[in-house]
C-alpha positions in Angstrom: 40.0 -33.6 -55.5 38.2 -37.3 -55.4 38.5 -37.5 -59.2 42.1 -36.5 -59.6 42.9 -38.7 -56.5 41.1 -41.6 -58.2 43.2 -40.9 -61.8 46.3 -41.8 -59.6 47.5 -38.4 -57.7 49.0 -39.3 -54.7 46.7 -38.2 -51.8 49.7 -35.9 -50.7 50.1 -34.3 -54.2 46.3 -33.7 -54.4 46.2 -32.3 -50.5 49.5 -29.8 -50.8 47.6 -28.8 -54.3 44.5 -27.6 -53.1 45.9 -26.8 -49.5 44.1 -29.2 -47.7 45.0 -31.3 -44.6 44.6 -35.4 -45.1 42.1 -35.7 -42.4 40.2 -32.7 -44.3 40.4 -35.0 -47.6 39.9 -37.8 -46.2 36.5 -37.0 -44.4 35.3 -35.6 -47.9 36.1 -38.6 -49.5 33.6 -40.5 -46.5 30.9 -38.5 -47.0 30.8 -37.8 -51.3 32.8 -40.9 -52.1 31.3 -42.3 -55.3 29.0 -39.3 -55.9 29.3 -36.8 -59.2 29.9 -33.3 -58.2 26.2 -32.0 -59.5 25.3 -35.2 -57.1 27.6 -33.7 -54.2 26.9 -29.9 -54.6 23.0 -30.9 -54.5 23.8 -33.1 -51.1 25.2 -29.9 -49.5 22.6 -27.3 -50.8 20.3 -29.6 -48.8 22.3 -30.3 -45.4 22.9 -26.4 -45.7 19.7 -25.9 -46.0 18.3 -28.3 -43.3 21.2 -26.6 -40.8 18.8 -23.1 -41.7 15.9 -25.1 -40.7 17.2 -26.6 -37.4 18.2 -22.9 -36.9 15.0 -21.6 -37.3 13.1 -24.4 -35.2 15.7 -23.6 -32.4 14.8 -19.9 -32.3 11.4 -20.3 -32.4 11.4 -22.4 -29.5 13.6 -20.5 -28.2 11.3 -17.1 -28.6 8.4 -19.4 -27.4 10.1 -20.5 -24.0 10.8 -16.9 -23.7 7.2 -15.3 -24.1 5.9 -18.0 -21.8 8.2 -17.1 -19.0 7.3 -13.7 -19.4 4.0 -14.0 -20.1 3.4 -14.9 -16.5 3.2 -10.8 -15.0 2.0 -7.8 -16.6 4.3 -6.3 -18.5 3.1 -2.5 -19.6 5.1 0.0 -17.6 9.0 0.8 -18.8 10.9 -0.4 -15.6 8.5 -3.6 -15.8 10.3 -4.1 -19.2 13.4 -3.6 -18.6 13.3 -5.9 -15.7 11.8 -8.4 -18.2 14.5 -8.4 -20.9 17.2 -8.6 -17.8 15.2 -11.8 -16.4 15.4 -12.9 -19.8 19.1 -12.5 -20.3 19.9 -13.6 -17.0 18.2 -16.9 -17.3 18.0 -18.4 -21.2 21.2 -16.9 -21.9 20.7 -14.5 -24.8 21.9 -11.6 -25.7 20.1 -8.4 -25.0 19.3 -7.8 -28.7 17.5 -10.6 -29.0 15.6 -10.7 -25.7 14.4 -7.3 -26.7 13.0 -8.6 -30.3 11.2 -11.8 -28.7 10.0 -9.2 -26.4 8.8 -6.5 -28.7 11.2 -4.2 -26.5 13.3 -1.4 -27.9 16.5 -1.0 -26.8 17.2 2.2 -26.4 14.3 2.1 -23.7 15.9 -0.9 -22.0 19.7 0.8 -22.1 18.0 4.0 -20.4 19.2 5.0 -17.7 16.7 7.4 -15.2 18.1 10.9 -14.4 15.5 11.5 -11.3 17.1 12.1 -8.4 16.8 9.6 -5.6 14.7 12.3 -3.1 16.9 10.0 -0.4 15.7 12.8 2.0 12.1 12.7 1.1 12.3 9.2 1.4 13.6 8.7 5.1 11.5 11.7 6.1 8.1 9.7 4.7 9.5 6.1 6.2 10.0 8.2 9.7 6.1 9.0 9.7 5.0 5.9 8.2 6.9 4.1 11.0 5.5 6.0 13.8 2.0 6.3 12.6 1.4 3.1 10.9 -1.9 3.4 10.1 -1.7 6.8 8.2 -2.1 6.6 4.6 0.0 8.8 2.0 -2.5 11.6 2.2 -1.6 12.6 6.1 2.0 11.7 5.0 1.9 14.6 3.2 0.2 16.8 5.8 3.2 15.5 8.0 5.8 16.1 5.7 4.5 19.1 5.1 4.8 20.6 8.7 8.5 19.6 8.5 8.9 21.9 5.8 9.3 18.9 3.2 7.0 20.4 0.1 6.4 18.1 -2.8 4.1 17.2 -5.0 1.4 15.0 -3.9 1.8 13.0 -7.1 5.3 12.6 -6.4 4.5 11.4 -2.8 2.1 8.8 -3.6 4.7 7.4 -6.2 7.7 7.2 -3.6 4.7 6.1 -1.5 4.4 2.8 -3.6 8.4 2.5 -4.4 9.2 2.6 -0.8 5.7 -0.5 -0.5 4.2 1.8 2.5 0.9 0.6 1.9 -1.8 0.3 4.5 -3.2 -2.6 4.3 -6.9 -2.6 4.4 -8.8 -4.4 7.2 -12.2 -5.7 6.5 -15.1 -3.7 7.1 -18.1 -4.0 9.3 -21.8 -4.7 8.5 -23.7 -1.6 7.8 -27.3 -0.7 9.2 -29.7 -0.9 5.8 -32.5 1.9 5.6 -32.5 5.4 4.3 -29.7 7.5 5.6 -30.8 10.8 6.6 -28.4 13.7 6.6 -26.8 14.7 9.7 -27.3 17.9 11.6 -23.4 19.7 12.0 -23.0 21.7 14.8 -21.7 25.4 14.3 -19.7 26.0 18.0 -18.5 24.1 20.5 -20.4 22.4 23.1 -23.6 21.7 21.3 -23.1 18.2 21.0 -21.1 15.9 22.7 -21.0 11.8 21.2 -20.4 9.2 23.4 -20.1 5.7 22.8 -18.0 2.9 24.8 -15.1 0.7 22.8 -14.0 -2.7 23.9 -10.5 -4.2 24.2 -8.2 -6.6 26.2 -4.9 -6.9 28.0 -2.4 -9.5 27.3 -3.7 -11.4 30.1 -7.2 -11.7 28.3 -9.0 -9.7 31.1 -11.3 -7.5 29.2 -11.8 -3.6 29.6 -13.8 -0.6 27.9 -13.5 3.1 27.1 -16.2 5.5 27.1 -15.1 8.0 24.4 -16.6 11.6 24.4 -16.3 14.0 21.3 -16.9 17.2 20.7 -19.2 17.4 17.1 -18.0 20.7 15.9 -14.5 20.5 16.8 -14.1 16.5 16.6 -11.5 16.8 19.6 -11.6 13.9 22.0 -13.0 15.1 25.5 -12.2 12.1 27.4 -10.7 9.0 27.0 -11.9 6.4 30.6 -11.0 3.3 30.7 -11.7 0.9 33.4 -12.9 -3.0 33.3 -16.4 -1.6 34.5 -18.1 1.3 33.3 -22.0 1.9 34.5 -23.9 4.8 34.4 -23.3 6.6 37.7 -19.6 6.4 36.1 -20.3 7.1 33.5 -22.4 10.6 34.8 -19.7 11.2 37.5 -17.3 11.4 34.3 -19.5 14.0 32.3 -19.6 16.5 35.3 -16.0 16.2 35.8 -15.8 17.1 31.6 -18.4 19.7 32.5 -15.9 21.5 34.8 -13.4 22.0 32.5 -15.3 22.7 29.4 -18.8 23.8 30.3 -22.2 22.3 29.6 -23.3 20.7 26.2 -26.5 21.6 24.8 -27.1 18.0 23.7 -25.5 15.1 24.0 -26.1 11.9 21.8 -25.4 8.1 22.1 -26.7 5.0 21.3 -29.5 2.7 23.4 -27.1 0.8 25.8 -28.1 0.0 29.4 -25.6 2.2 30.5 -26.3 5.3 28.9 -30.4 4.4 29.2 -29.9 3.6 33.0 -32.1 5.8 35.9 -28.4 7.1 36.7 -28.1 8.9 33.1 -32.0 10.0 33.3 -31.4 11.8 36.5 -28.9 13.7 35.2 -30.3 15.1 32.4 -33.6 16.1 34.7 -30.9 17.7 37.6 -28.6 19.3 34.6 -31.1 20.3 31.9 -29.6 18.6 29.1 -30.8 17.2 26.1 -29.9 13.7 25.8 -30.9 12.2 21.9 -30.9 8.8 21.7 -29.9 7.3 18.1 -32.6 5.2 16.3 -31.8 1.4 17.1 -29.5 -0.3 13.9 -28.4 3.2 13.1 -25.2 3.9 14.1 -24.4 6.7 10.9 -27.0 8.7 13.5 -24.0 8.8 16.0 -21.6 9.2 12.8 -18.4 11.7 14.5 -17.9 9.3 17.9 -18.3 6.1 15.3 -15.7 8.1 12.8 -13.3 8.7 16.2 -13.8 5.1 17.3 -12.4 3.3 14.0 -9.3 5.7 14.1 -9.0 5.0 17.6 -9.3 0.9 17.2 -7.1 1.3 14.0 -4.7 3.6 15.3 -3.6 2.1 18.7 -6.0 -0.6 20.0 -4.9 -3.1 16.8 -1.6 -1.4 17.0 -0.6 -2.0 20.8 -0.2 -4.6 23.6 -1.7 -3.2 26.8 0.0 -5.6 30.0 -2.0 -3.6 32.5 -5.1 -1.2 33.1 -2.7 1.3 34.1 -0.6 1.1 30.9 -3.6 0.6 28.9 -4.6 4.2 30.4 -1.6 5.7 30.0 -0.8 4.8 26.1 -4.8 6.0 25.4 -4.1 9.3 27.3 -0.7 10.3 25.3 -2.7 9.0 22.1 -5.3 11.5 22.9 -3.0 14.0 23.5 -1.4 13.3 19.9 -5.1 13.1 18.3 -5.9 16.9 19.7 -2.4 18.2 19.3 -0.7 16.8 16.4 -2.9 14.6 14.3 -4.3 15.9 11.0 -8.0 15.5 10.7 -8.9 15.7 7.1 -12.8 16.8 8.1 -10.8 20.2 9.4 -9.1 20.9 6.7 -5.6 18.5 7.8 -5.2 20.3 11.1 -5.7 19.0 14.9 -8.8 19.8 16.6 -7.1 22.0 19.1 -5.6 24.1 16.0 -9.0 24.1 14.6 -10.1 25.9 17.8 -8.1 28.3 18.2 -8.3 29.1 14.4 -12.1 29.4 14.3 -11.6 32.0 17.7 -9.6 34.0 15.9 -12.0 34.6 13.1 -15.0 35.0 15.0 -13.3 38.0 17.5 -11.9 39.4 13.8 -14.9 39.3 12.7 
């Protein structure tokens, strides 16, 4: 078109003959003015070829902003995936195609769609326990659930468990006695040993109390429950014939080397009653290992859990959470059942028998 403009074509002749607009010709002529056309078709092999190059740079960087976004989290599972190629799409502005090749992701698994049904039901059910017994992890969920006639898998539980983020979160533990641990002698009935131990807490008006918690070994049911801002050994005997009335004498009864529980009080008892009293070696506290077991669920359970305003409503929330722990609350040493079923279950046997 330049050379038969330049042999004296008018530029409309040479424009309506090759179909061609005047601005069209005119910015050819600006850029291969003066050139031959091997000289010309060279120029444009090599401005095609360094558009391919800018091209290429671009997508690399492109890839390379991408994988260092991602990068960032694990990504392993499917739904991670999927989530990652949508982040991807969402904020760089690619297409899903190409999100899924910078991420090595097919996408046939990021256009799937799950067919599992929602287990809504399941769902509410497990946030209704977690809600009311916060401290319960997804094994006794699935006791719970159970006894409502919900059965699933436990599998399944624990993974709705960790969708629905009903985690437990773990408190720190305490320092453990060091020495050998010998093993512990289980009783075979009730009765033959009671554990007692005291537990320490304090209103919202900072005033301090205690509880002097007695369980039964063999059943692990909570005998008693007494709190009071003082607890000394004549109580503390006064509460055990009280317990005594109800439930008859213990063969033995164990605790640890506190003043209270090592007063004249305690000693006299024993001598007027006849019963064994075992004192636990000092630093071992495993020795007294069922009341110790009771007293972390008890502290994790509702002392961490609840605000006590008074003694008396401190003494009232402890007696309906003891009534719960006997009644209702699975105890995975017994097989998931309450202490109170345990009981009446182990009766049974023995007359069958």
């Amino acid at each position: 078109m330049l050379k038969e403009q330049e042999a004296g074509m008018t530029t409309a002749d040479v424009c309506r003959k090759h179909g061609v607009s005047t601005a069209t010709f005119y910015k050819y002529k600006a850029r291969f003015g003066g050139l031959e056309v091997s000289d010309a078709r060279r120029l444009r092999a090599l401005e095609d070829e360094n558009a391919k190059l800018k091209k290429l740079l671009a997508e690399a960087m492109l890839d390379n902003a991408i994988l260092k976004d991602v990068t960032s989290r694990k990504v392993v599972a499917p739904g991670v995936r999927r989530e990652a190629v949508a982040h991807v799409v969402e904020v760089h502005g690619v297409s899903q195609r190409r999100a899924g090749k910078a991420l090595a992701v097919d996408r046939s698994s990021v256009r799937y769609r799950s067919v599992r049904p929602d287990d809504a039901e399941a769902r509410a059910a497990m946030k209704a326990v977690a809600a009311e017994r916060r401290r319960f992890g997804y094994r006794r969920i699935h006791v719970m659930l159970e006894r409502q006639g919900i059965m699933m898998n436990l599998k399944k539980l624990r993974r709705l468990y960790r969708e629905e983020k009903l985690q437990v979160r773990r408190r720190g533990g305490r320092k453990r006695a060091l020495g050998t641990r010998w093993p512990m002698l289980v009783p075979d009935a009730p009765n033959q040993h009671w554990s007692l131990d005291f537990v320490s807490d304090a209103l919202t008006d900072g005033r301090q109390f205690r509880v002097l918690a007695v369980v039964d070994d063999y059943s692990r049911e909570c005998l008693a429950l007494v709190a009071d801002t003082s607890l000394s050994g004549l109580r503390v005997v006064r509460e055990l014939d009280a317990l005594m009335l109800r439930r008859g004498q213990p063969a033995m009864v164990v605790s640890d080397n506190g003043t209270e529980l090592t007063s004249v009080a305690v000693l006299s008892w024993c001598q007027r009653t006849g019963i064994e009293w075992h004192y636990i070696a000092p630093g071992k506290p495993m020795q007294n290992g069922f009341v110790e077991s009771f007293n972390g669920r008890f502290r994790d359970e509702l002392l961490n859990e609840s605000l006590f305003s008074s003694l008396a409503d401190a003494r009232e929330q402890i007696r309906a959470w003891q009534h719960d722990y006997n009644h209702h609350r699975p105890h995975s040493g017994l097989g998931n059942i309450p202490p109170v079923e345990f009981v009446a279950k182990k009766g049974l046997e023995m007359r069958a028998a």
